[in-house]
Every structure is written in C-alpha cells, then in structure tokens.
N, C-alpha and C positions, 0 to 999 in steps of 0.2 A: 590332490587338493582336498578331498573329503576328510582324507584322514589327519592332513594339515587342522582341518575345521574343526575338527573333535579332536584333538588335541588342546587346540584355543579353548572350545568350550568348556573342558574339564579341569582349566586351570584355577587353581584356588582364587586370580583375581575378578576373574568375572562371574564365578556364583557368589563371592564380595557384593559383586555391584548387583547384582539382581538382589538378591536379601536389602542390600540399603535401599537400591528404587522400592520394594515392594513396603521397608518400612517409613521409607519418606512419604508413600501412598495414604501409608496409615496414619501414619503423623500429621499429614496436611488435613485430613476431616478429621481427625480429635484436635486441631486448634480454629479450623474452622465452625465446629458446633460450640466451641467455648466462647470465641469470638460473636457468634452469631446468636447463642442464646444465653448468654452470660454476661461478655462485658456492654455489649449493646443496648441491653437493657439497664443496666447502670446507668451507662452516658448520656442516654435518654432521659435515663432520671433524673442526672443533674443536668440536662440542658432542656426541662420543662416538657419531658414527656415526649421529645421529639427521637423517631424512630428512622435510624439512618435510611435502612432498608428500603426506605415508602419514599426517601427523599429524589427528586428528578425534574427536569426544563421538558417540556412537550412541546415539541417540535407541532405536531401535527395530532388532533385529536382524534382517538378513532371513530371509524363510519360502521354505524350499525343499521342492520336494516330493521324494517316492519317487523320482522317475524324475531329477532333477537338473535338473529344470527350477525357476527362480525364480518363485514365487506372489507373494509380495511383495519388493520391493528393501528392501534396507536403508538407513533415513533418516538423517543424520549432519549436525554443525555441522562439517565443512571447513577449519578455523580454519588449518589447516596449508596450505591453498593461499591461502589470503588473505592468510596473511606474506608466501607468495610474491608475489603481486599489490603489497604494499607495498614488497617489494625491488625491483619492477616499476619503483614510481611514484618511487622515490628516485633510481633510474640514470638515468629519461629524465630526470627534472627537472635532476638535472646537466648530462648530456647537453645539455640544450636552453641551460641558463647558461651553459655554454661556447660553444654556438654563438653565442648573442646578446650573448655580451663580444666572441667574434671580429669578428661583423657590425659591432659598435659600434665599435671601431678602426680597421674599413677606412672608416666614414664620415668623411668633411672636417667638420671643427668650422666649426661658421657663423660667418660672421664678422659682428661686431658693427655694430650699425647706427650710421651716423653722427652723431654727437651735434649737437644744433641748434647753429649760432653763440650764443655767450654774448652777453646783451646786459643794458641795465638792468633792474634786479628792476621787480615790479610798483608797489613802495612809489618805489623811485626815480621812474617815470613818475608817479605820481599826485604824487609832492612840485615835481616837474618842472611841472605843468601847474597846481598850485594856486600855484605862486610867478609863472607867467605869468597867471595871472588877476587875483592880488592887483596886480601891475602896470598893467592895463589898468582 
C-alpha cells in the first residue's frame, strides 16, 4: 500500500495539481488586493464616496463595559463584504476565460480522421448478390 502511495504521489498529475492549488492560492490575494484596494475605491467613488467594506444591517449593538472593555461584539449581516466577494468571483472568472481562450489557441486543431474509402452502399451489395443468386 505505501508503495502503491508513492507511486500515486510521484505521478506528473498530482504535483499538476499541487503547483495549480498553490498558484490559484496566489492568484486569489493578487485579485483580492486589486479588488479590495483598487476597484473599490473607484466604485465608491462613483457611488458618492460609499465604501463597500464598512457597509452592514446590526442585528444587535455591541455591549461595552465601564472600563472599554467588549462584553459582547456586535452581530451584523456584512452584505458590504459579500459584494466585495462577488466583485472577487467576477474578475477571476474573467481572468480564468482569458486564460483558457489563450491555452485554446496555442493548441494544434486535430486533424481529422481519414474518411473510409467509398464503396457500394449496402443496398447495392444486397441487389448485387440477389441478381447473382437469381442466376444460378
């Protein structure tokens, strides 16, 4: 079984997929700091200075005490990082169709399979072999 296991490990598909997890790792925070300190502040720009990030519904305010210490946090629906999260999944998604239109051009178009030699239809042989029958 071990050596079953390290067989699997050392096949060319799964150090594949470790290299692409580790660079879809990398990938996701260089679109999430573009996302989050680039186009956000744009869209805030043209929608009056509003800052997705800070956007949120408070369930429940939080309790602090005398001393400035938090007794309870305050509970909140977030809505305003989840856009962010959606402006997330709009840019990779692009991101990723432009990579797999590029991949798809550098591939060689298959070439087509050789078509059989043309011969008589089926109906020709059968009319072939019933005009040699009626003969004999």
């Amino acid at each position: 079984m071990l050596k079953e296991f390290k067989e699997f490990i050392m096949t060319g598909n799964v150090i594949d997929l470790a290299v692409a997890v580790l660079l879809a790792g990398a990938v996701g925070a260089v679109v999430s700091g573009f996302v989050n300190d680039i186009m956000m502040p744009i869209v805030g720009y043209f929608t009056g200075g509003v800052d997705f990030s800070d956007m949120q519904y408070v369930l429940s305010e939080a309790v602090v005490a005398a001393d400035g210490t938090v007794e309870k946090p305050e509970s909140a629906i977030r809505y305003g990082a989840w856009i962010n999260t959606l402006i997330n999944l709009v840019i990779v998604g692009f991101v990723l169709f432009v990579i797999v239109k590029a991949y798809n051009k550098t591939k060689k178009p298959k070439e087509a399979a050789p078509e059989a030699p043309k011969g008589p239809s089926q109906e020709e042989l059968l009319t072939q072999i019933r005009d040699l029958l009626k003969k004999q």
